[in-house]
Structure formats: C-alpha cells, structure tokens
N, CA and C of each residue as an Amber inpcrd file, in Angstrom:
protein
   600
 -11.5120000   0.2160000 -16.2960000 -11.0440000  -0.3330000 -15.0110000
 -11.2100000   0.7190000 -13.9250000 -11.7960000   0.3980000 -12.5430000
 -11.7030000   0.9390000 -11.7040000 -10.3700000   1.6610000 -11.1580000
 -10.6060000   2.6030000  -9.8770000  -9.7920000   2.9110000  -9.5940000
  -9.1210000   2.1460000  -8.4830000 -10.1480000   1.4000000  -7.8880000
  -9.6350000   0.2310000  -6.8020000  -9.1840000  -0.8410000  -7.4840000
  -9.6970000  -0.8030000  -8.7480000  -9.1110000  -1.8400000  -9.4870000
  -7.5300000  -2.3130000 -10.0850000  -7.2070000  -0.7020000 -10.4450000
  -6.0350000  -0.2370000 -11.1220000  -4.8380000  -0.6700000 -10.3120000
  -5.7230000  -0.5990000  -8.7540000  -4.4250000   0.0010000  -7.3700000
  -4.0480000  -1.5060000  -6.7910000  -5.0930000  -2.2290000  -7.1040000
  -4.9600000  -4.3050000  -6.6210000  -3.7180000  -4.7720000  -7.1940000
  -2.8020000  -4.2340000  -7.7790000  -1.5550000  -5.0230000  -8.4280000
  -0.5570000  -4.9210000  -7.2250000  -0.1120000  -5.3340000  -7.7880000
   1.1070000  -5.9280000  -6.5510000   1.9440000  -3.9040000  -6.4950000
   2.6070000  -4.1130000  -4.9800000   2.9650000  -3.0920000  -4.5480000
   2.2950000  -1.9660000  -4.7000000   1.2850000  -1.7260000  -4.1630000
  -0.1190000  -1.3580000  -4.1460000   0.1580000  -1.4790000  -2.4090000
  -0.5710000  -0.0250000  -1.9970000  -0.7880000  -0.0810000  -0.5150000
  -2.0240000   0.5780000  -0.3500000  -2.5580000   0.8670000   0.5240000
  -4.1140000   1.3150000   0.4170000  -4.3470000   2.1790000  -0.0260000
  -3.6700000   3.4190000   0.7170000  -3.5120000   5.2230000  -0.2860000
  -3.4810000   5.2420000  -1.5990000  -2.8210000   4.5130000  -2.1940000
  -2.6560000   4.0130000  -3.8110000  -4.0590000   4.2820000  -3.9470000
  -5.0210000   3.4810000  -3.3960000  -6.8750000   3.3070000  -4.2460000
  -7.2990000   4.6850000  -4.4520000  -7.1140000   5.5990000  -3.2530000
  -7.2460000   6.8460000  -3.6340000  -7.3830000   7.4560000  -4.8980000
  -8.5000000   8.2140000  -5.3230000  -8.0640000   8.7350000  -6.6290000
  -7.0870000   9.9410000  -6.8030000  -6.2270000  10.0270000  -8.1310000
  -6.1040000  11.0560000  -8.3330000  -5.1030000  11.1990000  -9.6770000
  -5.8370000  11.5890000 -10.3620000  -6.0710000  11.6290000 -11.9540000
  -5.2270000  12.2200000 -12.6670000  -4.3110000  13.3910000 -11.7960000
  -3.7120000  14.1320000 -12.7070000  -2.2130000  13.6920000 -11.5050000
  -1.1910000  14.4650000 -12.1930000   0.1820000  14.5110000 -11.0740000
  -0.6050000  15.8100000  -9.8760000  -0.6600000  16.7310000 -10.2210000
  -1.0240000  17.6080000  -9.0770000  -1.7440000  17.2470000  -8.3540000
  -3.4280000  16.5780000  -8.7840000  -4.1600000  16.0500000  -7.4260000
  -3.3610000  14.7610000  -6.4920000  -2.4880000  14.5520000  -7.4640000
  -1.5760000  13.4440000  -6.6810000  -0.9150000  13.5600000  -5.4030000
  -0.3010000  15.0560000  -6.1220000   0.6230000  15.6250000  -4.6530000
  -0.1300000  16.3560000  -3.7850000  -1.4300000  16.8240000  -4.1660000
  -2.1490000  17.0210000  -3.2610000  -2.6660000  16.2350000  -2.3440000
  -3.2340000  15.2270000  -2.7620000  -3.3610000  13.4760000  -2.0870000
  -2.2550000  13.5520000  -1.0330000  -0.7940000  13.2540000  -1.7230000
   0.1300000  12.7460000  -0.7360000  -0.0240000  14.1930000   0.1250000
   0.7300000  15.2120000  -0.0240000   0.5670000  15.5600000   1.0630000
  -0.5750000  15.8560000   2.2000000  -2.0470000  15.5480000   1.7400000
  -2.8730000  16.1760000   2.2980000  -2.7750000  14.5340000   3.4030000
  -2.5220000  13.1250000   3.2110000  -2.2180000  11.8590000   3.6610000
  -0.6350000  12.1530000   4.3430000  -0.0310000  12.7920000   4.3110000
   0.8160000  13.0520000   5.1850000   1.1080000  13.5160000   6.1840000
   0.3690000  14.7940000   6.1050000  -0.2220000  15.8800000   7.2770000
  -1.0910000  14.8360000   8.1180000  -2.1950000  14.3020000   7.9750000
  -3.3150000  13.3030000   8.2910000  -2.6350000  12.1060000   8.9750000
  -1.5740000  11.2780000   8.5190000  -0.8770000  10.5330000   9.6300000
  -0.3080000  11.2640000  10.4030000   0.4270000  12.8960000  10.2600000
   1.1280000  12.9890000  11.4230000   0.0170000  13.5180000  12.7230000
  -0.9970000  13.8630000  12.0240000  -2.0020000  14.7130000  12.9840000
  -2.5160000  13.5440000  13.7180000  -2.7230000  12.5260000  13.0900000
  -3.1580000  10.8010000  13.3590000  -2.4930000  10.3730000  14.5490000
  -1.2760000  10.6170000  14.3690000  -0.4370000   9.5860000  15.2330000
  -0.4280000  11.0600000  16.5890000  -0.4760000  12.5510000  16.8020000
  -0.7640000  13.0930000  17.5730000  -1.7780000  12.9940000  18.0570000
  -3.2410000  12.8980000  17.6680000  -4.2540000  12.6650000  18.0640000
  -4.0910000  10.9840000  19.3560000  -3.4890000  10.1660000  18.4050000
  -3.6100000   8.8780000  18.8510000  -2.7200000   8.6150000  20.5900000
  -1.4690000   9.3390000  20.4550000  -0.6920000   9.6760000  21.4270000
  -1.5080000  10.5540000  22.7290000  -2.5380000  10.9050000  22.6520000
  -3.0030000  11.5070000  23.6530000  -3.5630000  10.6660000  24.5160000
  -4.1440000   9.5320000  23.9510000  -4.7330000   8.3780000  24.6520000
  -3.4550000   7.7960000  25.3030000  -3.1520000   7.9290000  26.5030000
  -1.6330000   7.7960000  27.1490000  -2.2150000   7.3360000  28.6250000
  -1.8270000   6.2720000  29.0800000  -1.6990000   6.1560000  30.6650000
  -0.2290000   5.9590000  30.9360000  -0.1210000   6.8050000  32.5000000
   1.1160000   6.4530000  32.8100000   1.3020000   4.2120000  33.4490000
   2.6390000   4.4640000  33.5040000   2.8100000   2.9740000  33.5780000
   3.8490000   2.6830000  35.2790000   3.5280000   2.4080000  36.3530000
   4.0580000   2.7010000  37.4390000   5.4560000   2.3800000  37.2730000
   6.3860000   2.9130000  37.7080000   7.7290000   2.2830000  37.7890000
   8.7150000   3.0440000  36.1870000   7.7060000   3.2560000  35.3770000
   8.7600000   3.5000000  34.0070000   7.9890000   4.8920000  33.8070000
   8.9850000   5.6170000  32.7870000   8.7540000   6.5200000  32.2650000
   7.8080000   7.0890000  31.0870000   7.8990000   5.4540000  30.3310000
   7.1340000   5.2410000  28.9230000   5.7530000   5.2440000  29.0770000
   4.9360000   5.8820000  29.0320000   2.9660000   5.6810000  29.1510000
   2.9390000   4.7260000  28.1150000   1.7920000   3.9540000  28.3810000
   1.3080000   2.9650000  27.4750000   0.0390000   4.3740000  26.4800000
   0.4620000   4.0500000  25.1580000  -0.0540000   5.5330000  24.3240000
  -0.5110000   4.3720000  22.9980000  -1.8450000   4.9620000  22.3310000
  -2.4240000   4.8930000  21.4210000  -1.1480000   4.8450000  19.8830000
  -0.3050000   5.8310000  20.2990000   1.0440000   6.3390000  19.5880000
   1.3410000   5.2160000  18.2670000   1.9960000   3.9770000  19.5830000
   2.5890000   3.2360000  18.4040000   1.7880000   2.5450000  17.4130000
   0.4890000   2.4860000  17.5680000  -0.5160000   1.4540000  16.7500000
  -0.6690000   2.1000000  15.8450000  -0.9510000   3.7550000  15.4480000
  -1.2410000   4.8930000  14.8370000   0.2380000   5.0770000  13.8740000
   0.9850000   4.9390000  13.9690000   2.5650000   4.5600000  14.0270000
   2.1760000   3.7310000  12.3450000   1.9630000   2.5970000  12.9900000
   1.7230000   1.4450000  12.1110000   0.9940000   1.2690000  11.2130000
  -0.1100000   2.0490000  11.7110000  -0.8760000   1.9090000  10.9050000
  -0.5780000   3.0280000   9.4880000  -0.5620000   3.7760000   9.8880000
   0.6450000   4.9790000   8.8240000   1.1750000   4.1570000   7.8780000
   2.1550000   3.5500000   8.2310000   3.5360000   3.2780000   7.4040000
   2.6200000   1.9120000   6.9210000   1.8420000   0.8890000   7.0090000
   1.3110000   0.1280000   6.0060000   0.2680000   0.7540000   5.0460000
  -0.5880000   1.8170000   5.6710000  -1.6130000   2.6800000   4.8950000
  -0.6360000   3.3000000   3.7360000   0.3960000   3.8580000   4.0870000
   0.8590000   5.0130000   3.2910000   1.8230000   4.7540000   2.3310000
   2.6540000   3.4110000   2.7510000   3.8320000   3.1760000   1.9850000
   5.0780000   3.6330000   2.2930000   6.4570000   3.4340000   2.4220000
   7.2890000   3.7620000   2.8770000   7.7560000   5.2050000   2.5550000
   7.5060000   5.9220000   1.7590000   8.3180000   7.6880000   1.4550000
   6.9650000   8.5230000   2.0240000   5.8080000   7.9070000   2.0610000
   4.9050000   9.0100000   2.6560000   4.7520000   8.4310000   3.7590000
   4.7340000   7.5200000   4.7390000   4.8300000   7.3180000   6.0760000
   6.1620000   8.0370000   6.5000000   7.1760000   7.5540000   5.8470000
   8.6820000   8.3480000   6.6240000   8.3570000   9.4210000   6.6750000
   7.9650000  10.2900000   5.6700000   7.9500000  11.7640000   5.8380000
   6.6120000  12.2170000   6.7710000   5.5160000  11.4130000   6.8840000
   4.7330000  11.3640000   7.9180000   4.7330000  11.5820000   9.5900000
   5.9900000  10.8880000   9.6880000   6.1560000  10.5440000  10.9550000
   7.9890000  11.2050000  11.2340000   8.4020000  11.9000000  10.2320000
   9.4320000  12.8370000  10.3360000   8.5120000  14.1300000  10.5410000
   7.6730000  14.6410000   9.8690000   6.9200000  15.7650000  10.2160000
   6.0450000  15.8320000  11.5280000   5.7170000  14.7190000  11.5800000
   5.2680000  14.3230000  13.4140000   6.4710000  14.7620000  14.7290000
   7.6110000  14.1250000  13.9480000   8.7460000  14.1360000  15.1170000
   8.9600000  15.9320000  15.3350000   9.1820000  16.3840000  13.8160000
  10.0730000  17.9010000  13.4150000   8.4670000  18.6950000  14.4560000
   7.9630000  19.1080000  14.0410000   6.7940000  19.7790000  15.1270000
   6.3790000  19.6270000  16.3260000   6.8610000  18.4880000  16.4120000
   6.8400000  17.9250000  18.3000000   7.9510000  18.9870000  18.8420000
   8.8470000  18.3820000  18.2230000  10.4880000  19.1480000  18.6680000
  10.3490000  20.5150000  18.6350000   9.4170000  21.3090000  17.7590000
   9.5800000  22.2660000  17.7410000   7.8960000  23.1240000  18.7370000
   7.7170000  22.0080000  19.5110000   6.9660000  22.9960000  20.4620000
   5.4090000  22.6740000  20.7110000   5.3910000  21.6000000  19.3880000
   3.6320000  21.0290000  19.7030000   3.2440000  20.2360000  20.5290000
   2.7590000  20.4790000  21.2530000   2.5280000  19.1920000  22.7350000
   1.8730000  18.5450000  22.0930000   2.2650000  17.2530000  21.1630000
   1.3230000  16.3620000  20.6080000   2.1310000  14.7520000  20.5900000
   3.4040000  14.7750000  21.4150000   3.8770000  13.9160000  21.9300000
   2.7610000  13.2280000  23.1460000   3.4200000  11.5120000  23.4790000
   2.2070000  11.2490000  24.5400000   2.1950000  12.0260000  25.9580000
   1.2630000  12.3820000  26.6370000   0.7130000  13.1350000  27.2520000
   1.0900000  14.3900000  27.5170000   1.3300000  15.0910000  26.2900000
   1.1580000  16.1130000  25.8810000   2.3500000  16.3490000  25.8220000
   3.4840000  15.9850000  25.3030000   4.8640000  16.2780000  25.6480000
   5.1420000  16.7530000  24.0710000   6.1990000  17.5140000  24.6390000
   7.2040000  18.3740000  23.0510000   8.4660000  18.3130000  23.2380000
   9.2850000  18.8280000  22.8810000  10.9330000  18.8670000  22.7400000
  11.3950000  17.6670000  22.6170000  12.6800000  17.7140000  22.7430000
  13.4310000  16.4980000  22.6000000  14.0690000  16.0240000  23.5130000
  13.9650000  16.3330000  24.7850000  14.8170000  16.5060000  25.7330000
  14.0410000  15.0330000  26.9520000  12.6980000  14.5950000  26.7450000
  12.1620000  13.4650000  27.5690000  12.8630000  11.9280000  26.9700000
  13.2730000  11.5420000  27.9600000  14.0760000  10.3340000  27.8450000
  13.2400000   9.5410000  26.7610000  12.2800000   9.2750000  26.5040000
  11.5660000   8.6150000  25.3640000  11.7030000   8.9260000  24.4030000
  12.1600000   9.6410000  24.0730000  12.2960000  10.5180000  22.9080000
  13.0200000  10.1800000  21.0730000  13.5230000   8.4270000  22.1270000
  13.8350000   7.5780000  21.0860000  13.0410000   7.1450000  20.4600000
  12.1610000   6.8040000  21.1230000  10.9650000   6.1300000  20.2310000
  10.2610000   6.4620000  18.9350000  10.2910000   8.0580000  19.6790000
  10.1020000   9.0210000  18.2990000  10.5230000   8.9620000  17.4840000
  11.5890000   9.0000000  17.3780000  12.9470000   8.2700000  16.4970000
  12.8760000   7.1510000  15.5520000  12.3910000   5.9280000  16.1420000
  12.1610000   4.9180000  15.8400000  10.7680000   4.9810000  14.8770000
   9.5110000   5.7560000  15.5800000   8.7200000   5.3920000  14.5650000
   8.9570000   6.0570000  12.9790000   9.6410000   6.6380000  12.2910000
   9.8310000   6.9490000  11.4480000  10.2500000   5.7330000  10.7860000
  11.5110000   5.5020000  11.3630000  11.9300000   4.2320000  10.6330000
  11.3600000   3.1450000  10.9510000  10.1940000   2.8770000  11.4790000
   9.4110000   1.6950000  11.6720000   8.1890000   1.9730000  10.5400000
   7.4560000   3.1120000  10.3350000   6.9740000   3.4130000   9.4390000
   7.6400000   3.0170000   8.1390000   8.4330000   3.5060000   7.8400000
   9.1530000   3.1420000   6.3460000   8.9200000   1.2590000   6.0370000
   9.9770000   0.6820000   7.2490000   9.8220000  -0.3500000   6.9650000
   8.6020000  -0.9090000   6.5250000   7.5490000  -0.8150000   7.5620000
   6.3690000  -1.3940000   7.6910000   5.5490000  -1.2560000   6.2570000
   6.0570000   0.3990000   6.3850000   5.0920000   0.4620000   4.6110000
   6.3120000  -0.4140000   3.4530000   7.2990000  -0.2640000   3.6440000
   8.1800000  -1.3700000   2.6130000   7.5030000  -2.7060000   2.3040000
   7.0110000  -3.0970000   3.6660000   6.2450000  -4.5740000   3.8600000
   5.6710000  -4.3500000   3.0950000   4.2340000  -3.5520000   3.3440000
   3.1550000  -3.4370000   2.8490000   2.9090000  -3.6290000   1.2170000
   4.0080000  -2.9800000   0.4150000   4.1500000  -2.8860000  -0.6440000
   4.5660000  -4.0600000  -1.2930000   4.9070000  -5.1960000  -0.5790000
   5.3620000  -6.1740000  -0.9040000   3.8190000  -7.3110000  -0.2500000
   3.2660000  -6.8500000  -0.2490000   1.8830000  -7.5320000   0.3610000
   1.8360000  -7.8620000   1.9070000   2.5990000  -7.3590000   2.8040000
   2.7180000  -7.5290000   3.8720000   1.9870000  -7.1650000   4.7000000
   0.5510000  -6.3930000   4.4580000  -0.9780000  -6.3660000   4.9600000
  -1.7870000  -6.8950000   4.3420000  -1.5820000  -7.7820000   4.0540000
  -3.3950000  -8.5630000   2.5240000  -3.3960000  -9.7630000   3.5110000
  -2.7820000 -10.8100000   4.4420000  -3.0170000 -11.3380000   5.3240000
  -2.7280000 -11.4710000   6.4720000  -3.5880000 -12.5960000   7.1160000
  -3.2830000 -12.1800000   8.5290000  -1.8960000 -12.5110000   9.2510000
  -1.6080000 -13.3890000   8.3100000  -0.2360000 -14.0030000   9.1450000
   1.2320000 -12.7220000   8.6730000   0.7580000 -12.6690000   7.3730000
   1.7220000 -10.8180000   6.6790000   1.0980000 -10.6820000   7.6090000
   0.1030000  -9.7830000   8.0350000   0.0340000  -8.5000000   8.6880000
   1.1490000  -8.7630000   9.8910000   1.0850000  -9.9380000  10.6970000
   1.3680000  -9.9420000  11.5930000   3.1250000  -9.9500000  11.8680000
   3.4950000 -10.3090000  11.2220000   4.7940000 -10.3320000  10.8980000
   5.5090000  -9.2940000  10.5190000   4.2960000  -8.0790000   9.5960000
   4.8900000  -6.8080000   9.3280000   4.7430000  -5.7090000  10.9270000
   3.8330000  -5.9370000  11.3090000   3.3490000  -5.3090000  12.5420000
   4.8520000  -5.8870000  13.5690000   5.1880000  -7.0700000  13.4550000
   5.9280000  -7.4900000  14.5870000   7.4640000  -7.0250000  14.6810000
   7.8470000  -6.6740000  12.6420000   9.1820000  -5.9180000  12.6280000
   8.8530000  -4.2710000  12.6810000   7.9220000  -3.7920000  12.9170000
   7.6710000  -2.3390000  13.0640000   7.9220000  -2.3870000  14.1760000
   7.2190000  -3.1110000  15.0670000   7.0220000  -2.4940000  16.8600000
   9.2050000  -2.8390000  16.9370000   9.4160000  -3.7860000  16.6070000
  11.1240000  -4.4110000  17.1060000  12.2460000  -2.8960000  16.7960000
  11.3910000  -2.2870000  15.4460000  12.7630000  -1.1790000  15.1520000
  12.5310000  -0.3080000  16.0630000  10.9380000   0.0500000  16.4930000
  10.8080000   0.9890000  17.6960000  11.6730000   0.9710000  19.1380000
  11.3750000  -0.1340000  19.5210000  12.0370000  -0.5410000  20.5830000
  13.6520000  -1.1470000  20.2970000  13.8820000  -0.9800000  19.0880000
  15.7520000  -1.0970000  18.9860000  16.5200000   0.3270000  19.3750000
  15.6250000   1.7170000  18.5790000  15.7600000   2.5750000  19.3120000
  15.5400000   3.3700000  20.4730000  14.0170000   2.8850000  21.0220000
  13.9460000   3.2530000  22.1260000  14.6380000   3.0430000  23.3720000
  14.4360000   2.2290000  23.5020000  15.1330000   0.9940000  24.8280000
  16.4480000   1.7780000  24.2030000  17.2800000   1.6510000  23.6660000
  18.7680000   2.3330000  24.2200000  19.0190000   3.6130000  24.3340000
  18.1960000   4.3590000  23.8440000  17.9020000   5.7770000  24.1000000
  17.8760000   5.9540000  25.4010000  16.4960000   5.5450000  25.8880000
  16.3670000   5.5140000  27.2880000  16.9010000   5.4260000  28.7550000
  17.6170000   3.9460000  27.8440000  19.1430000   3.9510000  28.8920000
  20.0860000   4.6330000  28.3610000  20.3580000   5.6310000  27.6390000
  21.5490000   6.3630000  28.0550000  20.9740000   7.7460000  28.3060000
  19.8860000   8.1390000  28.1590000  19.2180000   9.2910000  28.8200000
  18.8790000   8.7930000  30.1950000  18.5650000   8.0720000  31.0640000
  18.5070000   7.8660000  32.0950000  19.4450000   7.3410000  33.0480000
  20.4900000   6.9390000  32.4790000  21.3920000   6.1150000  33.0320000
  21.2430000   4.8550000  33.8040000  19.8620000   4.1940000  32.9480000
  20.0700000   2.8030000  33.1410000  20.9740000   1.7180000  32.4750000
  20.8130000   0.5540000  32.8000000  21.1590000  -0.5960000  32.0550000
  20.3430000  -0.4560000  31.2190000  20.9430000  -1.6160000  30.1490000
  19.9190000  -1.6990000  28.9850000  19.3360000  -2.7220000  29.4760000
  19.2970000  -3.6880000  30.6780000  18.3250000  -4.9830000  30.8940000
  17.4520000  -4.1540000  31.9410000  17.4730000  -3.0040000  32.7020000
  16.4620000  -2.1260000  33.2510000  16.2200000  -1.4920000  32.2320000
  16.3240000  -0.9980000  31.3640000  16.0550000  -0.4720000  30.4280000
  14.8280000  -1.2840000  29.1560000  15.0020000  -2.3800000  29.3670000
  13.9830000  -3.4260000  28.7540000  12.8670000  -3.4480000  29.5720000
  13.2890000  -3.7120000  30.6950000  12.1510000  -3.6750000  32.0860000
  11.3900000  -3.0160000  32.1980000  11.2180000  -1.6720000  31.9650000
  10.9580000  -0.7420000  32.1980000  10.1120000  -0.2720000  30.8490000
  10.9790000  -0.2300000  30.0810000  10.7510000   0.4770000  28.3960000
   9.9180000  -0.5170000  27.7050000  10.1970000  -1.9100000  27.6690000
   9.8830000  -3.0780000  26.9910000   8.9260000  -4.0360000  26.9720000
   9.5900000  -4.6360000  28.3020000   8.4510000  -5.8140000  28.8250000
   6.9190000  -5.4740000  29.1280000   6.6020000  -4.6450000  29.9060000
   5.4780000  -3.9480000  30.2400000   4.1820000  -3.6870000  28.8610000
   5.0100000  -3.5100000  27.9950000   4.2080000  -2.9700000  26.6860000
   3.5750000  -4.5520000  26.2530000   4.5130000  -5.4510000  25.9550000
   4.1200000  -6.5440000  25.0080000   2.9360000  -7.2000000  24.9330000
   2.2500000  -7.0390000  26.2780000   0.7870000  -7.5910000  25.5560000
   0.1420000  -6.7960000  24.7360000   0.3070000  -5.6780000  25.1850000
  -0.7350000  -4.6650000  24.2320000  -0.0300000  -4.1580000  22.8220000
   1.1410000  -4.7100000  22.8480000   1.2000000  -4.9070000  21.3010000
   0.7570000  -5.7280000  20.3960000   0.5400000  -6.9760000  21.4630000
  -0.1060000  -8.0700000  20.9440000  -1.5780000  -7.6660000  20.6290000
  -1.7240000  -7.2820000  21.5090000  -3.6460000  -6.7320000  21.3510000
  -3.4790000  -5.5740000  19.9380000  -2.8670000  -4.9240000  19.7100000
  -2.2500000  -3.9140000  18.3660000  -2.4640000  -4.4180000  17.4360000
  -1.7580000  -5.8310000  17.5280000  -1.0440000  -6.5370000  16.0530000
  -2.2110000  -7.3340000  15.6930000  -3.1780000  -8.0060000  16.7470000
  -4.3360000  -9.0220000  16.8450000  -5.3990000  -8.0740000  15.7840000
  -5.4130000  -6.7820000  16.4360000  -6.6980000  -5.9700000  15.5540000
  -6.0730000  -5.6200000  14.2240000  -4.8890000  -5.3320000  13.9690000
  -4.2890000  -4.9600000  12.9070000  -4.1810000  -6.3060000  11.4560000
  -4.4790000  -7.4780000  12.2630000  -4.2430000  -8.9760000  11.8870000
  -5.7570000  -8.7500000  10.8500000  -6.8090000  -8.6670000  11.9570000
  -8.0490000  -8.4910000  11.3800000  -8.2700000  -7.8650000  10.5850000
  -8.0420000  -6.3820000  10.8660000  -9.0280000  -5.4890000   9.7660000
  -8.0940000  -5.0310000   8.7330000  -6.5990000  -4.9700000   8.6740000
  -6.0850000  -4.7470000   7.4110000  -6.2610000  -5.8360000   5.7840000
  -6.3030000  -7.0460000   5.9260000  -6.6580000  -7.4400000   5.5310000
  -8.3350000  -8.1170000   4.7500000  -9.1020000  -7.2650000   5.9150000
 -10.3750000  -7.4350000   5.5460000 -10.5650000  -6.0930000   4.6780000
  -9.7790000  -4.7940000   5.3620000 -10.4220000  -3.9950000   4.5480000
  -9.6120000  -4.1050000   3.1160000  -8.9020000  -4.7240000   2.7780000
  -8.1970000  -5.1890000   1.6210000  -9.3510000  -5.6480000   0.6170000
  -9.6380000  -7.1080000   1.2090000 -11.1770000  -7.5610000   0.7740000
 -12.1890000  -6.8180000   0.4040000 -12.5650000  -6.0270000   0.9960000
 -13.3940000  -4.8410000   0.2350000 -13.5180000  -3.7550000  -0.7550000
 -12.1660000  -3.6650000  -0.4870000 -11.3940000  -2.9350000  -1.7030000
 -11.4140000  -3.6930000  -3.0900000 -11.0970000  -5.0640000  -2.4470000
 -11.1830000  -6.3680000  -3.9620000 -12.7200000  -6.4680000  -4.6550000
 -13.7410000  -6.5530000  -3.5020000 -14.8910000  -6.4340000  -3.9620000
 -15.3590000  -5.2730000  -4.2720000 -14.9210000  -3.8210000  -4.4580000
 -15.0380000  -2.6240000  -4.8540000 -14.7180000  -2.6140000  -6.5630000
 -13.4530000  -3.4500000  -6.7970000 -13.0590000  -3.4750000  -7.7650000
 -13.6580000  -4.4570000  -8.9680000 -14.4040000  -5.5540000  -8.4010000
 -15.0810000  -6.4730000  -9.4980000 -16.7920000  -6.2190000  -9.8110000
C-alpha cells in the first residue's frame, strides 16, 4: 500500500500523506510543517492593504491561517500559529504590514487564529476539506472564531462599541472571505482527488 494510500482513511488530513517511516522522520516532518505554516502565514500577512476608516488591513493572513489548520490538523496548526503569534510578540515584523508586539489593537486576531486553526484542522480530520460544501462550512467556522476574538479585542483596545467595532473590524472583510472560502471550496478538495488518484 501506498503512502497516499495508507493516509485516505478517515481522519487523515493532508500532512498525514507525507512520508515518514520512522517516529523521528516524523517529528522531523511535524516540526519542519510547523515552522513552514508559521513562516506561511508571515509571508502571507505581508500582502496587506490598508482599509480607510479601520485599523484592520485587508491581509493575505487569514486565508494562510486556514489553510494551516486544515493542511496540518489541529495540534500542529495550534502550535503553528502559537509559534507565529510567540515571535511576532517577540519582535518579528511578520505581523500584517510589518507589525510585531502585542500592543496594536488587532492583536486579537492573532489570538484567534490559533484557535481557528485548531478548530479548522479538528474539521478537517473529520473530513471537513474532501468537499466543497465541508470545505465551506469548515472555512466559515474558522474565519467566525477569528472575528469572535478580534472584534472584541478591538473594541476594548480602542474604545469602541462592539457594533463600531463590527463596522470597522468585520463588515468590510466579508466579501473577501467569501472570495477565501470560494478558492478554498475548489482546490482543497480537488487536491484531495489527486491524492485519491495517487493512491490507486
């Protein structure tokens, strides 16, 4: 049996296909896929426009986010995107547009993608990327935990309302999450398919 083959059983996420034969190349795998989402989701965060009126740039960030925590599975996305947060904080301008510390009112979000990661890869493991309508549904409770923490972060670092605080933090984003979740709809599941035809 293949190795894409082995990895097609249920709770199976993509990293799974990966080889690795012994326990050590294993943990070499995970962590070398851990480092790689957090560098991922820094890389991705640079692609940032500001957004007039709010604080939040519309950033590559959260899609990179997502894509993590269904690629990786929930204990190596969390720790993915905890090692993303812990090195930001500690000085790497690899927050969106180039930001570090902890101290920028967004800073929830950061927050959030960890535990949006987990979830998302929880999905995943439960088949919540093999179609399009899963994908979309897993994609749609990732972006919600982001913005459960962001949006109130925001308003109490800024001293808004939380309904300016939606305004601002929230509304503005939602199409292009939609445009996120639309490509994420597509190709997680196709590249699933290939993986299936790798394996027969």
């Amino acid at each position: 049996m293949s190795t894409a083959a082995a990895h097609l059983r249920p709770g199976a996420v993509l990293a799974d296909v990966l080889p690795a034969g012994t326990v050590a190349r294993a943990r070499v795998r995970d962590i070398a896929l851990v480092t790689g989402g957090a560098a991922l989701t820094g890389v991705a965060a640079q692609f940032a426009l500001p957004v007039p009126g709010s604080p939040v740039p519309v950033s590559g960030q959260t899609f990179a986010v997502l894509l993590v925590g269904v690629s990786l599975g929930p204990l190596r996305a969390f720790a993915s995107l905890l090692l993303y947060a812990l090195v930001g904080m500690a000085g790497m301008p690899w927050f969106a547009e180039g930001a570090s510390g902890w101290g920028m009112p967004t800073f929830g979000y950061i927050l959030g993608f960890a535990l949006a990661a987990a979830a998302v890869g929880a999905l995943a493991r439960r088949g919540g990327d093999r179609t399009v309508w899963r994908t979309a549904g897993t994609m749609a409770v990732g972006t919600v935990i982001i913005y459960a923490l962001g949006v109130p972060y925001l308003a109490l670092a800024t001293g808004m309302g939380i309904g300016q605080a939606m305004a601002v933090g929230m509304v503005p984003f939602l199409i292009g999450d939609a445009i996120k979740a639309a490509l994420a709809m597509g190709a997680l599941p196709l590249v699933w398919r290939l993986v299936g035809r790798r394996a027969d």
